[in-house]
Biopython code that builds the backbone (N, CA, C, O; Angstrom):
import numpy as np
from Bio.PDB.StructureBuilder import StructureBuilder

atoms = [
    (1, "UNK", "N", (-14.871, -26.071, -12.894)),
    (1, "UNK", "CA", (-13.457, -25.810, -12.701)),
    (1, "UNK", "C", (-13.283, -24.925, -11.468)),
    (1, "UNK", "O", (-14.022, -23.944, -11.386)),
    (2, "UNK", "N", (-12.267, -25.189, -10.364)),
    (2, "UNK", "CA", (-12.684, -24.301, -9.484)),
    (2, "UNK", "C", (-11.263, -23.302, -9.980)),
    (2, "UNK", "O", (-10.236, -23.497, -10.631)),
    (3, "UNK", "N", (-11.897, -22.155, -9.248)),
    (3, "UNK", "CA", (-11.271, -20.860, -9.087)),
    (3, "UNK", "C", (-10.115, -21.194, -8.465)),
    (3, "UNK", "O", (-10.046, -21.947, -7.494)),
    (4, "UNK", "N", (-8.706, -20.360, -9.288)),
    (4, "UNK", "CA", (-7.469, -20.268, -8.653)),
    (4, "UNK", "C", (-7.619, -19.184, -7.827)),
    (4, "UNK", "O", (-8.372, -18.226, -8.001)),
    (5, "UNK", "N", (-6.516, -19.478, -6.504)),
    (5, "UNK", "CA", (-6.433, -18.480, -5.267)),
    (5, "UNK", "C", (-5.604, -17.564, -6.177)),
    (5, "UNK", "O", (-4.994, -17.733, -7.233)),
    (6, "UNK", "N", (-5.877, -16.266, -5.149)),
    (6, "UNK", "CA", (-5.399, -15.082, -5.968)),
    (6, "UNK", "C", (-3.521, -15.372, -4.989)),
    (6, "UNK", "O", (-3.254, -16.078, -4.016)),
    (7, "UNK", "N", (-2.774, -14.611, -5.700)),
    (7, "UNK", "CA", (-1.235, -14.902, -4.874)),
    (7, "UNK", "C", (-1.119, -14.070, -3.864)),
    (7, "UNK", "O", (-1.281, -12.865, -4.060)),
    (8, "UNK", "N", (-0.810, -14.579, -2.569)),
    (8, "UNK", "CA", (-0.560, -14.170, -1.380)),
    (8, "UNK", "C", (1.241, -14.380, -1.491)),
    (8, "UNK", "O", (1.716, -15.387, -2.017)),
    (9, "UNK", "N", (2.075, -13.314, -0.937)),
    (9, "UNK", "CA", (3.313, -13.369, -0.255)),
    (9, "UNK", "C", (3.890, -12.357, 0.510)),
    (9, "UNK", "O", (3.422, -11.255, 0.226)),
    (10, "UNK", "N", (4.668, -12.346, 1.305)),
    (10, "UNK", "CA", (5.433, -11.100, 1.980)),
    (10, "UNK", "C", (5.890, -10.447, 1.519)),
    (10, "UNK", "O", (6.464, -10.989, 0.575)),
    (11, "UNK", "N", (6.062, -9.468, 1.541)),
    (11, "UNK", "CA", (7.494, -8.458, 0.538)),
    (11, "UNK", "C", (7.837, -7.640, 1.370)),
    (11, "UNK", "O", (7.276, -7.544, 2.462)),
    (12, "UNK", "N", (9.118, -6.685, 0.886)),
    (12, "UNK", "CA", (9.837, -5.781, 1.439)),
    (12, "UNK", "C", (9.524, -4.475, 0.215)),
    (12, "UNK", "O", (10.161, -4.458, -0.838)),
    (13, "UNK", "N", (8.451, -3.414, 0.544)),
    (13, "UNK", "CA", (8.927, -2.748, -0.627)),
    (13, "UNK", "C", (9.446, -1.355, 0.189)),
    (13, "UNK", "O", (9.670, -1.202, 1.389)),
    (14, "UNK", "N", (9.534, -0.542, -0.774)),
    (14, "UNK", "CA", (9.738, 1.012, -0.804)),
    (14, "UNK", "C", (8.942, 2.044, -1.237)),
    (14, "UNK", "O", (8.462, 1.859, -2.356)),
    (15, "UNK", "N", (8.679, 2.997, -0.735)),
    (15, "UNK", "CA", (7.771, 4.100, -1.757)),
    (15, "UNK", "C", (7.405, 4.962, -0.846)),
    (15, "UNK", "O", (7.695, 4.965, 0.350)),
    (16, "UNK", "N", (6.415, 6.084, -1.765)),
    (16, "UNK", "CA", (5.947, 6.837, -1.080)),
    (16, "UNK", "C", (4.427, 6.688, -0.828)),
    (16, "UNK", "O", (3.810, 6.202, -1.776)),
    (17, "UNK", "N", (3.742, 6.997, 0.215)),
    (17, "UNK", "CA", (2.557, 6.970, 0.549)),
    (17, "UNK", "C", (1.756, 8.064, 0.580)),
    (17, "UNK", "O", (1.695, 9.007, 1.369)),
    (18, "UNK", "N", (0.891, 7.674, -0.828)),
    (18, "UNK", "CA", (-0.244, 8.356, -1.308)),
    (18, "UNK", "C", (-1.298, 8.559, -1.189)),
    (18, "UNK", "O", (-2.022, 7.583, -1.385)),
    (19, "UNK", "N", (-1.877, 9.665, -0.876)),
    (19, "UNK", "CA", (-3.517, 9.701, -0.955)),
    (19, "UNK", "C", (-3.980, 8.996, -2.165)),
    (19, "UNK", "O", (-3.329, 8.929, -3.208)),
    (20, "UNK", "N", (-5.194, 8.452, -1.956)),
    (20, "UNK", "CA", (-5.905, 7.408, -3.424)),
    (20, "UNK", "C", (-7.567, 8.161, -3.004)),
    (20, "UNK", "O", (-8.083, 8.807, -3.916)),
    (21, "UNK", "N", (-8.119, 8.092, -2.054)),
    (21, "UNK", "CA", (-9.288, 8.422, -1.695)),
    (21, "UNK", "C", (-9.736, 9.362, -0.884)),
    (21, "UNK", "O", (-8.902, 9.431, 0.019)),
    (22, "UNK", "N", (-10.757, 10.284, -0.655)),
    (22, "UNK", "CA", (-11.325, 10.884, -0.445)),
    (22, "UNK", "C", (-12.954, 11.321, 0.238)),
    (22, "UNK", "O", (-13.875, 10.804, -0.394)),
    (23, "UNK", "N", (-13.303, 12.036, 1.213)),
    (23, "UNK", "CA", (-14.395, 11.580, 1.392)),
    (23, "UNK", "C", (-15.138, 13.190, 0.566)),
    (23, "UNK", "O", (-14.838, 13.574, -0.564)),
    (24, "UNK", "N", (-16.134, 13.890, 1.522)),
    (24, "UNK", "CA", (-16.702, 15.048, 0.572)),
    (24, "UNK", "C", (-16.388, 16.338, 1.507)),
    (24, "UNK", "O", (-16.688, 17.508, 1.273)),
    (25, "UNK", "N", (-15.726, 15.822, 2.594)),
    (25, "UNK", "CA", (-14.954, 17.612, 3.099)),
    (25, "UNK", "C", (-13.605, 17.173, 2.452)),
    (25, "UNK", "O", (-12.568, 17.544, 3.001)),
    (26, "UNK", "N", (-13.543, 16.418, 1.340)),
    (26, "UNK", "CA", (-11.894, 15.934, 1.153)),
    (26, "UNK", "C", (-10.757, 15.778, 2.068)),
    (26, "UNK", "O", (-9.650, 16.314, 2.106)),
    (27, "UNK", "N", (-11.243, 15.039, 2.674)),
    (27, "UNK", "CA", (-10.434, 14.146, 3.980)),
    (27, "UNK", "C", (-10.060, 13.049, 3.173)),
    (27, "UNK", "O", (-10.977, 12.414, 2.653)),
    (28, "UNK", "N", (-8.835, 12.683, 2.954)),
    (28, "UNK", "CA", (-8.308, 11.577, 3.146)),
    (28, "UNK", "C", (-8.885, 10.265, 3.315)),
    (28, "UNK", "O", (-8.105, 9.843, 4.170)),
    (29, "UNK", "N", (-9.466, 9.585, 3.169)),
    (29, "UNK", "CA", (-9.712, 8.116, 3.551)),
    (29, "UNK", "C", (-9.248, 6.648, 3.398)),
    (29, "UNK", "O", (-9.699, 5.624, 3.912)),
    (30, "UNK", "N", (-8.212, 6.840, 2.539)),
    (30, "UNK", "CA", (-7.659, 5.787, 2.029)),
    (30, "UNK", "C", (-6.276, 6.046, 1.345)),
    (30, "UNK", "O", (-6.301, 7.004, 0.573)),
    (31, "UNK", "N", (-5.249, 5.496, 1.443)),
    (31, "UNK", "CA", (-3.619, 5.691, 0.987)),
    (31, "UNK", "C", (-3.231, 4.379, 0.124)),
    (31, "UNK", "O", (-3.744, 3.260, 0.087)),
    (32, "UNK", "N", (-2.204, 4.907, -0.507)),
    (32, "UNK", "CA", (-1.346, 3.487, -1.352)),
    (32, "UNK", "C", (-0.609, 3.822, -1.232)),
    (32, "UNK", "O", (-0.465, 5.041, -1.142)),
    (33, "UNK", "N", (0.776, 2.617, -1.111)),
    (33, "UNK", "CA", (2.246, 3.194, -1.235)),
    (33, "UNK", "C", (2.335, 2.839, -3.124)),
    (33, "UNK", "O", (1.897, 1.949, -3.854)),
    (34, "UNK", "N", (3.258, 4.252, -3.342)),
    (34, "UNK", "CA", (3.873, 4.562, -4.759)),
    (34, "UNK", "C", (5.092, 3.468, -4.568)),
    (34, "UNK", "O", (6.010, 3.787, -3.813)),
    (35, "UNK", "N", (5.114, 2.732, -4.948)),
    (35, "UNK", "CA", (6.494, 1.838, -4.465)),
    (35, "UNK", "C", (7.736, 2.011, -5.726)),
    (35, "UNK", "O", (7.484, 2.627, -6.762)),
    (36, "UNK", "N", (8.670, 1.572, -5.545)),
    (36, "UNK", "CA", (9.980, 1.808, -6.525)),
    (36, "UNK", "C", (10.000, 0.920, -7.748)),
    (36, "UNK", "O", (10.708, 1.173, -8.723)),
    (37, "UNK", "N", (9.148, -0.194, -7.662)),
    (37, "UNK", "CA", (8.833, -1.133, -8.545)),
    (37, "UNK", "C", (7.619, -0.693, -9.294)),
    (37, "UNK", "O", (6.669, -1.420, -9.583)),
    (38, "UNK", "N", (7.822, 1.253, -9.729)),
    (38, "UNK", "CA", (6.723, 1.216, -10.701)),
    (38, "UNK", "C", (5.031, 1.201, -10.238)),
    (38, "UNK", "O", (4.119, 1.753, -10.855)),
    (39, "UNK", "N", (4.934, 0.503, -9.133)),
    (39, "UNK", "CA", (3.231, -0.058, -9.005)),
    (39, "UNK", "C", (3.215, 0.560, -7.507)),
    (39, "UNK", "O", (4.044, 0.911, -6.668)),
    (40, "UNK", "N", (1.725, 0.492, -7.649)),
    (40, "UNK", "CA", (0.594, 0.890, -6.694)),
    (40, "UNK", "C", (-0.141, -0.201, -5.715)),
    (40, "UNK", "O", (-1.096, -0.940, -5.952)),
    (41, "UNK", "N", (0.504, -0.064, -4.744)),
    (41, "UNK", "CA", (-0.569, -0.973, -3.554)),
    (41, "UNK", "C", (-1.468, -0.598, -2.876)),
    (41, "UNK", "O", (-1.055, 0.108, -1.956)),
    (42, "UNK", "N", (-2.467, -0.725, -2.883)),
    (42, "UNK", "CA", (-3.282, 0.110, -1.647)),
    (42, "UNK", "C", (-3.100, -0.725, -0.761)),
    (42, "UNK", "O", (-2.898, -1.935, -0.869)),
    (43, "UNK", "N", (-3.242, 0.586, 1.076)),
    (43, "UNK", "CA", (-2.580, -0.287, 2.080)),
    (43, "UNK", "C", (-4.255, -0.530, 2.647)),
    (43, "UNK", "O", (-5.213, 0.241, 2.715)),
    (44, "UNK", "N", (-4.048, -2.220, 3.060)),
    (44, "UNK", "CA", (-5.491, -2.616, 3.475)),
    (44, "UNK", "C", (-5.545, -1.878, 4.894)),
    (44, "UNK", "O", (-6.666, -1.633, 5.339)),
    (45, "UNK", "N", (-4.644, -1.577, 5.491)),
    (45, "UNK", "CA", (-4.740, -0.916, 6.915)),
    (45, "UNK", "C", (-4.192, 0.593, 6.813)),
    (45, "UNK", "O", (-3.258, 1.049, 7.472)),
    (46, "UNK", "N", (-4.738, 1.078, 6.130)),
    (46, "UNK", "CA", (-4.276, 2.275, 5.376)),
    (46, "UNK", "C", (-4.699, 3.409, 6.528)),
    (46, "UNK", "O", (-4.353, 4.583, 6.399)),
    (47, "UNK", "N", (-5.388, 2.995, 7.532)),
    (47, "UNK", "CA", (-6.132, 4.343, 8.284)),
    (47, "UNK", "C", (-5.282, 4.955, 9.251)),
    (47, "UNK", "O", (-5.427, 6.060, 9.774)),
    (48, "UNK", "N", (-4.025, 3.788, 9.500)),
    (48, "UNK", "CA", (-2.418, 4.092, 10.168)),
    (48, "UNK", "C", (-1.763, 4.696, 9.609)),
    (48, "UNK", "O", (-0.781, 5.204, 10.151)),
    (49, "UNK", "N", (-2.001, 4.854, 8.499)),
    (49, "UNK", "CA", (-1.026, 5.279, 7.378)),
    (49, "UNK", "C", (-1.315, 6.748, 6.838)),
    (49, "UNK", "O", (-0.458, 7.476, 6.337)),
    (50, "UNK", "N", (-2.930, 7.135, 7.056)),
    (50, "UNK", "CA", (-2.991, 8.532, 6.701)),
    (50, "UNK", "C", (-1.989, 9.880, 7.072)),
    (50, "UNK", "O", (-1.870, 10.896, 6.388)),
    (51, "UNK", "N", (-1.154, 9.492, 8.662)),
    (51, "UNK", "CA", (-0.549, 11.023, 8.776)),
    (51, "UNK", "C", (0.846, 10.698, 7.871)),
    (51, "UNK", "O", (1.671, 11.567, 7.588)),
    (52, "UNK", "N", (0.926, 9.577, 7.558)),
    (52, "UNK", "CA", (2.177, 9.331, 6.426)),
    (52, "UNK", "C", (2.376, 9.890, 5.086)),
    (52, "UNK", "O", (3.386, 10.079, 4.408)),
    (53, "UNK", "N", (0.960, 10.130, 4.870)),
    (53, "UNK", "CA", (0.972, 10.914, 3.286)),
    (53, "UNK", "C", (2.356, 11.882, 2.788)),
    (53, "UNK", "O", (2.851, 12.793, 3.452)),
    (54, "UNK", "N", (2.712, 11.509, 1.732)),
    (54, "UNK", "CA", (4.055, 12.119, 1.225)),
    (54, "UNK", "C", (5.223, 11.686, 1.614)),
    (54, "UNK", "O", (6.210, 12.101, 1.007)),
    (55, "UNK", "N", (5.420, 10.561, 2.941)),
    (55, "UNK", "CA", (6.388, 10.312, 3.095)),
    (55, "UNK", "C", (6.909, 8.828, 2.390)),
    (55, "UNK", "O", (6.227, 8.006, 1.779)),
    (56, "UNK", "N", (8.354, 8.803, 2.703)),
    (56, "UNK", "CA", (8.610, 7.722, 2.030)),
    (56, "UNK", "C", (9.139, 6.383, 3.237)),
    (56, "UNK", "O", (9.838, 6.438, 4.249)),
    (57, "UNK", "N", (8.436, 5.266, 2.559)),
    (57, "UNK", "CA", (8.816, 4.498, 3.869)),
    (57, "UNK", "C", (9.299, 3.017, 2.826)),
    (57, "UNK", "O", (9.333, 2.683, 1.642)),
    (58, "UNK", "N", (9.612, 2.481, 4.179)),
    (58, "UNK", "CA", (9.781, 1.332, 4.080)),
    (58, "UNK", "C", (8.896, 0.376, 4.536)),
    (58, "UNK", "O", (8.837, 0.447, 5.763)),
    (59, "UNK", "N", (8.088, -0.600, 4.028)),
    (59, "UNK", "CA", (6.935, -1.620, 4.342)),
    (59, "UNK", "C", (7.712, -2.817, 4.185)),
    (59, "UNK", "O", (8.663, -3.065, 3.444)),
    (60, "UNK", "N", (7.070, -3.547, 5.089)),
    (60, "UNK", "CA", (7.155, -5.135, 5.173)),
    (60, "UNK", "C", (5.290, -5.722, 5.295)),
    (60, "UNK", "O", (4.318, -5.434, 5.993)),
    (61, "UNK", "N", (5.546, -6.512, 4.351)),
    (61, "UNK", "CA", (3.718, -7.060, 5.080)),
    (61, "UNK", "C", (3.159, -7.706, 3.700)),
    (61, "UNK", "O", (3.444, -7.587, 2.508)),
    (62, "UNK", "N", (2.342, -8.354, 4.361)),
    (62, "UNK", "CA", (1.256, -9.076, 2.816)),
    (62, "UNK", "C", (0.971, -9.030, 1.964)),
    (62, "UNK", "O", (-0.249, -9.194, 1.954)),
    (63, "UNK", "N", (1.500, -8.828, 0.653)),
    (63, "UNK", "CA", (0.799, -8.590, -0.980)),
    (63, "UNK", "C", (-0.150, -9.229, -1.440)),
    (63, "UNK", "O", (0.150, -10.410, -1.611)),
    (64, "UNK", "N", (-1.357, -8.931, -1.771)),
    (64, "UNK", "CA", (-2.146, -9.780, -2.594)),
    (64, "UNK", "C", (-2.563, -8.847, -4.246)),
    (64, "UNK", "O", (-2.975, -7.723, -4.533)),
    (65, "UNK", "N", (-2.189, -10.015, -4.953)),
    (65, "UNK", "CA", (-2.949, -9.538, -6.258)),
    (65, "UNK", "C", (-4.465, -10.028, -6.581)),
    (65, "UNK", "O", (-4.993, -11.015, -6.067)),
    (66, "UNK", "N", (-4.958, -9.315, -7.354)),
    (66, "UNK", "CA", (-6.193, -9.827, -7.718)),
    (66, "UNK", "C", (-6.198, -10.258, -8.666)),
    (66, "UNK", "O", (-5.044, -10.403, -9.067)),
    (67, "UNK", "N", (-7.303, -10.765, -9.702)),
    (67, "UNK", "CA", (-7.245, -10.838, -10.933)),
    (67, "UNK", "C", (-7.404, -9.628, -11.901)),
    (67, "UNK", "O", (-7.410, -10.087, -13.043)),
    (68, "UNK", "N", (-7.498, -8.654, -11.916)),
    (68, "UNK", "CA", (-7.537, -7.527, -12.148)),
    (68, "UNK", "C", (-6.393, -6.791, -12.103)),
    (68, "UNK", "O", (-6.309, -5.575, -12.275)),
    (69, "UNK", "N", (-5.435, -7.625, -11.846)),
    (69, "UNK", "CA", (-3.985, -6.859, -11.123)),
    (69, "UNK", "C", (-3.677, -5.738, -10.067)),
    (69, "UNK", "O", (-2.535, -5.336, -9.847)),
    (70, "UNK", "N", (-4.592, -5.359, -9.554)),
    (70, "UNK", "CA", (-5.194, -4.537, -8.422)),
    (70, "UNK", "C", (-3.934, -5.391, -7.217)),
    (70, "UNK", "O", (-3.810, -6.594, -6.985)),
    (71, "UNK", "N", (-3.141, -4.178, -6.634)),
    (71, "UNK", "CA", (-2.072, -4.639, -5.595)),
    (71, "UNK", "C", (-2.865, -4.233, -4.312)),
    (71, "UNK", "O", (-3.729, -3.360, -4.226)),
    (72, "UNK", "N", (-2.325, -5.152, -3.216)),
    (72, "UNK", "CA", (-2.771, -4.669, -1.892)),
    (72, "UNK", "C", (-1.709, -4.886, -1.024)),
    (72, "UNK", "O", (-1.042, -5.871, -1.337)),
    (73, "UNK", "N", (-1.321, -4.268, -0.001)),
    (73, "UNK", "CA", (0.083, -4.852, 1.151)),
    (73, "UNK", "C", (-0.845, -4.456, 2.529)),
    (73, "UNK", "O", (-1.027, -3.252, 2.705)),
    (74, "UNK", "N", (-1.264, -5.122, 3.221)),
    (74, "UNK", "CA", (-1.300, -5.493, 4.654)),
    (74, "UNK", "C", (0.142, -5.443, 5.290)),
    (74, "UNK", "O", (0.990, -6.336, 5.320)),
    (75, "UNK", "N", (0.205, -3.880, 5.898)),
    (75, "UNK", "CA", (1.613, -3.317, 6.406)),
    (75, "UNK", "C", (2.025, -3.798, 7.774)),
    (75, "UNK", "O", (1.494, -3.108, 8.644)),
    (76, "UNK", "N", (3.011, -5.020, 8.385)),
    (76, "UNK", "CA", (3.242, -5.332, 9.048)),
    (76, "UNK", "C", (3.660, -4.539, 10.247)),
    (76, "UNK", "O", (3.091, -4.217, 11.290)),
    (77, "UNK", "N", (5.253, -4.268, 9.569)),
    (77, "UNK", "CA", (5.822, -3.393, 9.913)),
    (77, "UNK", "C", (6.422, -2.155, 9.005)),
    (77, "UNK", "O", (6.165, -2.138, 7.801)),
    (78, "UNK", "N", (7.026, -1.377, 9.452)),
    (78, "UNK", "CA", (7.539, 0.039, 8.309)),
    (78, "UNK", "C", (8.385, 0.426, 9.553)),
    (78, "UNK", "O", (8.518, 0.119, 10.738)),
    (79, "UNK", "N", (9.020, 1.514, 8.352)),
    (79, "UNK", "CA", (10.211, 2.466, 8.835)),
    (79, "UNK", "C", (9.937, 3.541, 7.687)),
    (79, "UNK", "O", (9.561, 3.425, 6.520)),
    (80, "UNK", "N", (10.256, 4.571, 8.441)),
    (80, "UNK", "CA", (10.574, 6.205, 7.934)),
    (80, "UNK", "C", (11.693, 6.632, 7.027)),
    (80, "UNK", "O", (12.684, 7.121, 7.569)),
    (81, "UNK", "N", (11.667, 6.510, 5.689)),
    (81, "UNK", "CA", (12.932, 6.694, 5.420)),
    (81, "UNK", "C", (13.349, 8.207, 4.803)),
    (81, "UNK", "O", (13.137, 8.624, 3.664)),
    (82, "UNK", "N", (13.966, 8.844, 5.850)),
    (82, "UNK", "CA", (14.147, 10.158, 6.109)),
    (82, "UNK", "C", (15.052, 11.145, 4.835)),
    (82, "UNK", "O", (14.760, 12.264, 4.412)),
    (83, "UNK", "N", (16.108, 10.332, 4.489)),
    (83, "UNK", "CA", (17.444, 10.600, 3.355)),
    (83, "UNK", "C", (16.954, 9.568, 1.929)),
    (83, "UNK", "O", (17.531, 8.481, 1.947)),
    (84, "UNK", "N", (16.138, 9.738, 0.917)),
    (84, "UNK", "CA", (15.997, 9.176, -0.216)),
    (84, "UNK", "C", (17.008, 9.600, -1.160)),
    (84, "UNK", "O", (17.012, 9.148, -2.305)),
]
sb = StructureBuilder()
sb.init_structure("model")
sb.init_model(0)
sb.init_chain("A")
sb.init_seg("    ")
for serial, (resi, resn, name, xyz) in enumerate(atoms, 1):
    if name == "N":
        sb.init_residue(resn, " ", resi, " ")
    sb.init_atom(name, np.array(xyz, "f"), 0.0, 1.0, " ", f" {name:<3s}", serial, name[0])
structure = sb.get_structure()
C-alpha cells in the first residue's frame, strides 16, 4: 500500500514567535509561531526568525503536517504586528 503524502498548503496565520530550542550556552536555536488557532508551528526557516522572539507577527508561507500532527510553516513572507 503506498504511503499517503503528508498535507502541504499555504496559510495566513497569526501568533507569537517562540523560542522551542536551545543549544548549551542557551542560545536560541530554533522558534515556532504560537499562532491564534491554538497550535504550534515550528518555523522551518526559523534562523530569520530568532531576533523575533516574543513578537507577534503575521506569516504567510507553507504548512505541512506530519503524521504525528507535528505543524511546520516555511515563512514566505511576514509582517510585525505592533497593536494586538
Amino acid at each position: 500500500m503506498p504511503k499517503k503524502k503528508s498535507r502541504n498548503d499555504h496559510e495566513t496565520l497569526v501568533g507569537i514567535v517562540m523560542p522551542v530550542q536551545w543549544d548549551e550556552e542557551d542560545q536560541v536555536t530554533a522558534v515556532a509561531l504560537s499562532a491564534t488557532d491554538d497550535e504550534e508551528y515550528w518555523i522551518e526557516n526559523g534562523a530569520a526568525f530568532i531576533d523575533l522572539v516574543q513578537k507577534c507577527i503575521e506569516a504567510s508561507g507553507k504548512v505541512k503536517r506530519d503524521k504525528k500532527a507535528t505543524r511546520m510553516i516555511t515563512i514566505k513572507k511576514y509582517n510585525i504586528i505592533e497593536n494586538l
